[in-house]
C-alpha positions as CSV (number, residue, x, y, z in Angstrom):
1,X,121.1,95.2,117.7
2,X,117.6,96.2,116.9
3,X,115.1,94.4,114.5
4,X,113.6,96.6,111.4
5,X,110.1,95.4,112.4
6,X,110.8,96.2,116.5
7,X,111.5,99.8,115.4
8,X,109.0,100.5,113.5
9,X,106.6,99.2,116.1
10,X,108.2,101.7,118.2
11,X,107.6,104.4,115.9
12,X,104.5,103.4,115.2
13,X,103.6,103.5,119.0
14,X,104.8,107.4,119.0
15,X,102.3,108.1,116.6
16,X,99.5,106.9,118.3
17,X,100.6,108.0,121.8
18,X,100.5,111.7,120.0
19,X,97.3,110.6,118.0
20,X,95.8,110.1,121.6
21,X,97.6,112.9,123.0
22,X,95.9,115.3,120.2
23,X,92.3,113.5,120.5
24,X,92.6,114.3,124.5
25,X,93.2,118.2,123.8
26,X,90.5,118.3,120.9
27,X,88.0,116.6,123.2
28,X,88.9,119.4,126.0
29,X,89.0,122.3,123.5
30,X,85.8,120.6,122.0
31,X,83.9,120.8,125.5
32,X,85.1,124.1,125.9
33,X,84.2,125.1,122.6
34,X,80.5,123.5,123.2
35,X,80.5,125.6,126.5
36,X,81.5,128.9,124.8
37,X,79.0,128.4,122.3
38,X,75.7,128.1,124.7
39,X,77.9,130.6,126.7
40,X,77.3,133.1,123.6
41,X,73.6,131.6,122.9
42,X,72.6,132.4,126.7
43,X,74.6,136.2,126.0
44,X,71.9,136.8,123.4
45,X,69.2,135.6,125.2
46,X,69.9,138.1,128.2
47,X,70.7,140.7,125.6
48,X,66.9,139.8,123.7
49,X,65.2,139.8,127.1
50,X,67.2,143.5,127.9
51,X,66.3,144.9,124.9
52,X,63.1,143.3,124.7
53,X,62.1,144.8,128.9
54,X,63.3,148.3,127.3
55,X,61.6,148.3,124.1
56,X,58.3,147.3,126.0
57,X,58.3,150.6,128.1
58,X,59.2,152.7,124.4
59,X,56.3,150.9,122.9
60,X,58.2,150.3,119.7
61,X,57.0,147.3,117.9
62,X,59.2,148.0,114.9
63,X,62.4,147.8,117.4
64,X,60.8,144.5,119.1
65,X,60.2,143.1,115.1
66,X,63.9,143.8,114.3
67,X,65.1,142.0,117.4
68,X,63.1,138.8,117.3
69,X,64.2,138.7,113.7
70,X,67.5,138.6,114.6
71,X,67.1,136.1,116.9
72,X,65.1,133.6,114.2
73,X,67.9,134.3,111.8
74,X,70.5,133.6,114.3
75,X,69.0,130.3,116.2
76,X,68.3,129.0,112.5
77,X,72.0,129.8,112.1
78,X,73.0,127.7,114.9
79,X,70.7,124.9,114.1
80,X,72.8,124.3,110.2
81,X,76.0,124.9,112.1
82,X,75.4,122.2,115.4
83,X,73.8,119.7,112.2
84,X,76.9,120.5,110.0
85,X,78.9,119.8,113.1
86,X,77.8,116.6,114.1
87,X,78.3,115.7,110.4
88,X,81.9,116.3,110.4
89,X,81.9,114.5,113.9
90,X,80.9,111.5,112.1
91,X,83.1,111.7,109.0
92,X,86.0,112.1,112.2
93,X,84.7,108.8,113.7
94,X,84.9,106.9,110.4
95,X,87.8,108.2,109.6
96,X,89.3,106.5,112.7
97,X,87.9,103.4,111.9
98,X,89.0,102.9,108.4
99,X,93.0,103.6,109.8
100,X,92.8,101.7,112.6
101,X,91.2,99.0,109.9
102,X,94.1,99.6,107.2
103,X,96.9,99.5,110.1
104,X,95.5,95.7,111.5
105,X,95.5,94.9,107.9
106,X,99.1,96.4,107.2
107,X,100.3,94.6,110.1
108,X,98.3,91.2,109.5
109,X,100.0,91.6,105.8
110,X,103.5,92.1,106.6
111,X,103.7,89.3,109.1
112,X,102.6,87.2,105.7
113,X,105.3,88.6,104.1
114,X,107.8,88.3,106.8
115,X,106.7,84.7,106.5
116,X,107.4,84.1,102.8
117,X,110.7,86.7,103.5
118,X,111.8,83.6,105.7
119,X,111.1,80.8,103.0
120,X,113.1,82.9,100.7
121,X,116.0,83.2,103.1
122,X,115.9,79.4,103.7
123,X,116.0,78.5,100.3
124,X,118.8,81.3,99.2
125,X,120.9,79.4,102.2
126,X,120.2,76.1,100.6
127,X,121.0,77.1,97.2
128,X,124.8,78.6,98.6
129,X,125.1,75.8,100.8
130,X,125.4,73.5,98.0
131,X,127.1,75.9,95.9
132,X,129.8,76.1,98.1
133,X,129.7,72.2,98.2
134,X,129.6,72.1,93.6
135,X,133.7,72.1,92.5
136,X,132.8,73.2,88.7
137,X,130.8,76.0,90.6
138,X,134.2,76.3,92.8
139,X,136.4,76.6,89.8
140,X,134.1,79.4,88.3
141,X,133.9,81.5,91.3
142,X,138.0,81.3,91.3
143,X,138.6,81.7,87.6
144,X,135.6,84.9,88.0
145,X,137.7,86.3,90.9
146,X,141.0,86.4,88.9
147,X,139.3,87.8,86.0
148,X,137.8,90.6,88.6
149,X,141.3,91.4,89.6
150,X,143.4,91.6,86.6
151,X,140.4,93.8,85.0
152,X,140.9,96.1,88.5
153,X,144.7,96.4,87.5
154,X,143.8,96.6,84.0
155,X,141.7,99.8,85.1
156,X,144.0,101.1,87.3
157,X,147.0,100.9,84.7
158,X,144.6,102.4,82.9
159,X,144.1,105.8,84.7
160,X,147.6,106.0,85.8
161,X,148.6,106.3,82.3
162,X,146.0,108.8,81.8
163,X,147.0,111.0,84.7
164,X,150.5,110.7,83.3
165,X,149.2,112.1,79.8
166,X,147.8,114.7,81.4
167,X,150.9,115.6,83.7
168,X,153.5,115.2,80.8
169,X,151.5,116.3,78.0
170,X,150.7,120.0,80.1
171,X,154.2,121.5,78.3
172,X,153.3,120.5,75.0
173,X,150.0,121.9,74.9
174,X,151.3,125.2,76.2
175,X,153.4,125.9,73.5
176,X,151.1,127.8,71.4
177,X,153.5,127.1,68.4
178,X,154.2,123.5,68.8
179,X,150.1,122.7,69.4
180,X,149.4,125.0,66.6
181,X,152.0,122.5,64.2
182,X,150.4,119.5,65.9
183,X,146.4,120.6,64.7
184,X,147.4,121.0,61.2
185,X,149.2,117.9,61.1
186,X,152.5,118.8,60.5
187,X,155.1,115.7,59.3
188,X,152.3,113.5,58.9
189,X,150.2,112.7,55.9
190,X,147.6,114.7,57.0
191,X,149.4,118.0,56.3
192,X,148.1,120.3,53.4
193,X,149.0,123.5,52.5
194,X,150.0,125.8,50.4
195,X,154.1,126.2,49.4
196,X,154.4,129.3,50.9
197,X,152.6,128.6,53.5
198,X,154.8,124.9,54.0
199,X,158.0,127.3,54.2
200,X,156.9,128.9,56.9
201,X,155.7,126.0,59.2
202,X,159.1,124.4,58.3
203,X,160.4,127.5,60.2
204,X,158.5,127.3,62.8
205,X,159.2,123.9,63.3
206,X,162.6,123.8,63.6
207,X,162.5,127.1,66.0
208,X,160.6,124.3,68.6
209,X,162.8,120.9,67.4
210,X,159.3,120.3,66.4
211,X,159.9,116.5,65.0
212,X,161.2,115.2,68.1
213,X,158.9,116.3,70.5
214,X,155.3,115.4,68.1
215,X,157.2,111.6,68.1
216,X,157.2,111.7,72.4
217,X,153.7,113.7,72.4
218,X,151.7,111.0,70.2
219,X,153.5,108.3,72.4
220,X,152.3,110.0,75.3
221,X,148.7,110.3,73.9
222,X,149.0,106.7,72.4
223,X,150.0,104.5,75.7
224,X,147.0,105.8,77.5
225,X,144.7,104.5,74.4
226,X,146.1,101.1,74.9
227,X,146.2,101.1,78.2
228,X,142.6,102.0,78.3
229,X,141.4,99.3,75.1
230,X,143.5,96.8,77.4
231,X,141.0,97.8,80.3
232,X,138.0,97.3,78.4
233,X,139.0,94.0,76.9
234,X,139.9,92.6,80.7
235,X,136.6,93.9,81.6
236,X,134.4,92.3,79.1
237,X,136.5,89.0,79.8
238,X,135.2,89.8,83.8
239,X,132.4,90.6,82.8
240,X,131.7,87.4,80.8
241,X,133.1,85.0,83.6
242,X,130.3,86.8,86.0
243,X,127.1,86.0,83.8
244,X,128.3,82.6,83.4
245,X,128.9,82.2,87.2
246,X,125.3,84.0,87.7
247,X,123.5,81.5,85.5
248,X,125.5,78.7,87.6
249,X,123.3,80.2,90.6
250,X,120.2,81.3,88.8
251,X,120.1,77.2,87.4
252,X,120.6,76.1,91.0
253,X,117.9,78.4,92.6
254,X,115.5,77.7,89.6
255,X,115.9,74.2,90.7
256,X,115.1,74.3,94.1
257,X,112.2,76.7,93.2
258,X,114.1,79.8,94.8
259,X,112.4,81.9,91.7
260,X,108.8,81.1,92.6
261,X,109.5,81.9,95.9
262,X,111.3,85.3,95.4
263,X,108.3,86.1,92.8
264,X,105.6,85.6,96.0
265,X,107.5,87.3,98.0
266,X,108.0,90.7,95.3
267,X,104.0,90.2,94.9
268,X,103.1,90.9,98.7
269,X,105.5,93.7,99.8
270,X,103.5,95.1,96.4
271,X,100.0,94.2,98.6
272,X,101.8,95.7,101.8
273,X,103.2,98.9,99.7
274,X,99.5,99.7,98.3
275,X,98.2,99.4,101.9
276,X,101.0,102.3,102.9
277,X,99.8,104.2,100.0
278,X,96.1,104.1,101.2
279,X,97.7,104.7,104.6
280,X,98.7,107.6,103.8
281,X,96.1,108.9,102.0
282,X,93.7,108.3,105.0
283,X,96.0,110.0,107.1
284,X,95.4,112.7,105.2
285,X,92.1,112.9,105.0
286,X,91.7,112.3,108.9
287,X,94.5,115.2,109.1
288,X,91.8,117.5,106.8
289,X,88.8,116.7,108.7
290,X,90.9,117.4,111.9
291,X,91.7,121.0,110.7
292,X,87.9,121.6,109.3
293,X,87.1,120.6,113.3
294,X,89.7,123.2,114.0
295,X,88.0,126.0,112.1
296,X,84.8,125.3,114.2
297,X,86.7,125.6,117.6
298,X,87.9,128.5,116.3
299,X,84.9,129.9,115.1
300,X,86.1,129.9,112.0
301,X,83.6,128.0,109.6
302,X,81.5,129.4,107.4
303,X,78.1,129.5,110.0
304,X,80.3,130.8,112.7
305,X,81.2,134.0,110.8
306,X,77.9,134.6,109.1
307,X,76.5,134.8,113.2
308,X,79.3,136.4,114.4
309,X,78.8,139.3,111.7
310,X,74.8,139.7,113.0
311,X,75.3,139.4,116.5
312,X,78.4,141.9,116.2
313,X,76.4,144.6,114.7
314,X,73.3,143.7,117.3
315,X,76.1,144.7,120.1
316,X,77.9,147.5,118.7
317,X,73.9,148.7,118.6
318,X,73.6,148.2,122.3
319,X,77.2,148.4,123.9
320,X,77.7,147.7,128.0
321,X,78.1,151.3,128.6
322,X,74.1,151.9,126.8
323,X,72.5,148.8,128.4
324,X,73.6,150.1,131.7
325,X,72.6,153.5,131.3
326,X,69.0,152.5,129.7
327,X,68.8,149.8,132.7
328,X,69.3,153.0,135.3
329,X,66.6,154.6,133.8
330,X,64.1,151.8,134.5
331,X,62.1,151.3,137.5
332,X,62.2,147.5,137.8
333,X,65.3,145.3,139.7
334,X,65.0,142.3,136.7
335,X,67.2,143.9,133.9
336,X,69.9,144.4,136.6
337,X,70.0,141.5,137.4
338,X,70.2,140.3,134.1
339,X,73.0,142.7,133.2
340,X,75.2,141.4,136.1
341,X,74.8,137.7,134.4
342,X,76.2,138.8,131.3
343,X,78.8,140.9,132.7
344,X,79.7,137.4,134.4
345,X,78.5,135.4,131.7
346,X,80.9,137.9,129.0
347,X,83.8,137.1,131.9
348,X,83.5,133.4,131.7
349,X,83.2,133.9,127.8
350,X,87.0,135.5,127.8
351,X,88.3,132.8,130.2
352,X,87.1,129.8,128.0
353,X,88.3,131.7,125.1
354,X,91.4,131.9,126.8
355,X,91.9,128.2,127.9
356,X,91.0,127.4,124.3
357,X,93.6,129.3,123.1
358,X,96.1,127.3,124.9
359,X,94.8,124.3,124.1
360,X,95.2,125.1,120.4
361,X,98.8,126.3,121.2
362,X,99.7,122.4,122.9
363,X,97.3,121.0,119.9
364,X,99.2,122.7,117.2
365,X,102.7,121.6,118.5
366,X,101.6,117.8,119.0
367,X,100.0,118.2,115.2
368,X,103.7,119.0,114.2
369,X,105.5,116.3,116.1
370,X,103.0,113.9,114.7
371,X,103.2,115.1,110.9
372,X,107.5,115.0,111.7
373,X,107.1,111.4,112.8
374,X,104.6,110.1,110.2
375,X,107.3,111.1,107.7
376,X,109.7,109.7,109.4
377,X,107.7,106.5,109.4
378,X,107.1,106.9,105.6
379,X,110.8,106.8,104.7
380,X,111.5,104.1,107.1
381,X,109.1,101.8,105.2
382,X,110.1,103.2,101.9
383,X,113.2,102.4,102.3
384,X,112.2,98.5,103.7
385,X,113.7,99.1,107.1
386,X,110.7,96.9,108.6
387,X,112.4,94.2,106.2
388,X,112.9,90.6,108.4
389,X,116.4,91.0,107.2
390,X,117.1,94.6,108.7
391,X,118.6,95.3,111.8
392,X,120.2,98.5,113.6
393,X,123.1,98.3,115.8
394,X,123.4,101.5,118.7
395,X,120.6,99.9,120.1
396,X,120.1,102.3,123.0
397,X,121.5,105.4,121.5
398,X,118.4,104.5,118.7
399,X,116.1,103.7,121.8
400,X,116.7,107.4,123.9
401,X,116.4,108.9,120.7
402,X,113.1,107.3,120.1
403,X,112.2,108.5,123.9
404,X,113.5,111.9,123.0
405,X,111.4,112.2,119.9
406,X,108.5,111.8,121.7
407,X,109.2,114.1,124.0
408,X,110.4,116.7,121.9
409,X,114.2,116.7,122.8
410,X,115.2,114.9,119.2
411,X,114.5,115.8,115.9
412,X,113.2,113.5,113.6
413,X,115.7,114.4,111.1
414,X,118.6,113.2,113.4
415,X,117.1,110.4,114.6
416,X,116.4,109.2,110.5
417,X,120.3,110.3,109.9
418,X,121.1,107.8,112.6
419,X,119.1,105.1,111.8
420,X,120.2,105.6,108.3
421,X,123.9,104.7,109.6
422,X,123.3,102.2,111.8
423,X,120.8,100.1,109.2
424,X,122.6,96.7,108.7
425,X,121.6,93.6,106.9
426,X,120.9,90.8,109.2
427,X,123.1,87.5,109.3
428,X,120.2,85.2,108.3
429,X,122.4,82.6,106.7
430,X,122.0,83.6,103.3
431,X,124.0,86.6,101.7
432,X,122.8,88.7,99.1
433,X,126.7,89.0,97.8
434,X,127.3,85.5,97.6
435,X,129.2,84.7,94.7
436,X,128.1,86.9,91.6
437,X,126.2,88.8,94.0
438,X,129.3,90.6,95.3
439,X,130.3,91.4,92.1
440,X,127.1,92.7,90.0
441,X,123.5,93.0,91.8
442,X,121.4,93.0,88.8
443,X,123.0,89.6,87.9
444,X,122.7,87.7,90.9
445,X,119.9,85.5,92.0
446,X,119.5,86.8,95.7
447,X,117.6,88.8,97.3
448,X,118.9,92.1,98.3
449,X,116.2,94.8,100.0
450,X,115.8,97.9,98.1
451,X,113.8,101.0,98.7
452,X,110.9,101.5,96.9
453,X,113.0,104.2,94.5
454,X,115.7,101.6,94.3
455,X,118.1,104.7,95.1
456,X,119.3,102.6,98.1
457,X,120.5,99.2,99.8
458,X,120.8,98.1,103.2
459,X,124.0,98.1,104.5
460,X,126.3,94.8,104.9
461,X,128.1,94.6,108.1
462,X,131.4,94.0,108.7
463,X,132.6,90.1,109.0
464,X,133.5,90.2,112.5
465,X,131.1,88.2,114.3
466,X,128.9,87.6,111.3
467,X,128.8,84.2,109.4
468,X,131.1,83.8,106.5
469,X,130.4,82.0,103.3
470,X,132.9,79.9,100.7
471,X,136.0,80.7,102.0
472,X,138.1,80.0,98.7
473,X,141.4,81.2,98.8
474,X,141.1,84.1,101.9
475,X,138.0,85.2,100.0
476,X,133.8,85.6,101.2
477,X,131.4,85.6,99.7
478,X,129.1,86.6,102.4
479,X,129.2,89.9,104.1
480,X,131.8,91.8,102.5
481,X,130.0,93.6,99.8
């Protein structure tokens, strides 16, 4: 077996191996991305001074005007982009810090309520410890089980006879003439009609022996209506016997303060299920500011096209094939030189690009896994599998799963089907079907974890191994829900 809270710590530790996994490759694509950008920055510069050593021989100021322009508009460009940048940098570091703050506290508050979850647990156990010691509580249980079972055999008489109706009554109600007798109410004192109209049902009746077989068809609907007001009586009996052996408990556990208790204990897994709901928002927001990071990586953001769009139509003005011609034509060695840095400088350029895409390709597939496992971690504590009183059995078929998942070899959807199967309640001592408990939930006073959409419970083991409770008569109380 496996604890609730031990699993969830390991699924919790997934998320921030691939939380550091995906900070690693955004810190290398951002380095890369800070090396493509003065990459492209030192581009335009050899591109300014090109144009600006060509332009000097033409003697045309206007040209030289245009470029410099270009270059103001696009350094001022760069200057709101780097400030917005670092901006979003910091909104990134915060970020961090308010979920690393929120998951301390989410962990600080649910050891408090695994605390006041034991206290509970003790005091249910003391309560059915001396219940199973009380004989008028004894003599309730007993008289509440034999009400259970003649209300079961009630039921089951109950639709036995009904399949029976249906069986038998199937020849009746195809005989179009004998069903059309039986709606107007033929022999009985329901029948009105005219003489005429008399004569002729009389005809048709006695061409189907019409009287004998209404007297077996009402007999066959009847016995199923008594049958099934017999079953409703014996259940209302049951039912009676349960709320009285219910407030036996709920008197006992109001005595030794079990309700006060249980009450604390409803109040902090409220605390702990508001600091999963910030949680998650936060996760969100982180996971938002992470994309809007993306966008700049990708030169995507709203600066990065704007600059793009100029410098794109300053190159298509002066393409390699141009700038190498209009170097040839020039008497000095300096612009050669400074067209062979950007042919390396445009090389490098494509490489980083390159490595960035990559990057982006391992990035994106980690940002996947981690959004697969946060939900997974979301409807493991919706459903109150970190409870104190949850457990899993498969132990290491959960465990390689959990290694698997991590390294991509398990889906997250199989490893929540498994875990979903393999969920069992604890044997803490105290049984949440003790007594009325095993009969009717709602009524009882113990504790039985629910997920947050009450639309499931954890499951109750079978009794081998597991500590059984008020053995009356072959019966427990404990464990067999």
């Amino acid at each position: 077996m496996i604890q609730g809270i031990t699993t969830l710590d390991e699924i919790e530790e997934i998320v921030y191996t691939l939380r550091n996994e995906i900070e690693r490759l955004d810190g290398h694509i951002d380095e890369l991305f800070d090396g493509s950008q003065k990459n492209k920055e030192q581009q335009a510069s050899i591109i300014h001074e090109l144009s600006t050593i060509r332009f000097s021989e033409m003697q045309d100021g206007k040209i030289n005007q245009r470029i410099g322009h270009i270059e103001e508009e696009v350094n001022a460009l760069l200057k709101k982009r780097s400030k917005m940048y670092l901006a979003l940098q910091e909104k990134i570091a915060q970020s961090k810090v308010d979920l690393k703050i929120f998951a301390e506290k989410r962990v600080t508050s649910h050891q408090v309520l695994n605390d006041i979850a034991q206290n509970v647990i003790n005091k249910e156990n003391k309560v059915q410890q001396y219940l199973e010691n009380n004989e008028a509580y004894q003599v309730q249980l007993k008289k509440t089980r034999t009400t259970r079972e003649i209300s079961k055999q009630a039921n089951d008489k109950s639709i036995e006879s009904e399949s029976i109706r249906v069986e038998k009554g199937t020849p009746y109600e195809e005989s179009e003439l004998f069903m059309y007798l039986w709606r107007e109410g033929y022999g009985t004192s329901e029948y009105k009609n005219s003489n005429l109209i008399k004569m002729l049902d009389s005809w048709v009746a006695s061409l189907v022996d019409y009287e004998k077989h209404r007297v077996n068809y009402w007999t066959l609907l009847e016995i199923p209506k008594r049958f099934k007001m017999h079953a409703e009586k014996e259940s209302e009996k049951y039912m009676h016997e349960v709320e009285t052996l219910a407030s036996i408990e709920h008197a006992q556990a109001k005595t030794l303060g079990l309700d006060i208790l249980q009450e604390e204990e409803k109040d902090k897994q409220e605390d702990v299920d508001k600091i999963d709901d910030h949680l998650v928002l936060l996760e969100k927001v982180f996971e938002s500011l992470m994309q809007e990071r993306q966008l700049f990586a990708k030169d995507m953001d709203e600066y990065a096209i704007e600059i793009i769009e100029i410098l794109n139509k300053t190159l298509d003005a002066m393409s390699m094939p141009q700038l190498d011609m209009l170097i040839k034509q020039t008497p000095t060695t300096k612009d050669d030189r400074l067209l062979d840095s950007l042919n390396r400088l445009k090389e490098k350029y494509l490489n980083m690009q390159n490595l960035i895409s990559q990057n982006r390709m391992k990035y994106d597939t980690k940002i996947n896994k981690l959004k697969d496992v946060e939900q997974l971690r979301e409807k493991f504590k919706r459903n109150r599998y970190d409870d104190i009183r949850s457990e899993f059995n498969n132990e290491n078929v959960i465990q390689d799963m959990l290694g698997g998942l991590l390294g991509g070899l398990v889906q997250s959807d199989i490893l929540w089907d498994t875990l979903r199967r393999s969920q069992r309640h604890v044997d803490t001592g105290s049984w949440p079907d003790f007594g009325s408990g095993g009969m009717v939930i709602e009524n009882s006073p113990w504790y039985f974890p629910q997920s947050r959409d009450g639309g499931s419970v954890f499951n109750l083991p079978d009794m081998g191994g597991f500590t059984s409770r008020n053995t009356l008569d072959g019966f427990s109380t404990g464990g067999g829900f």
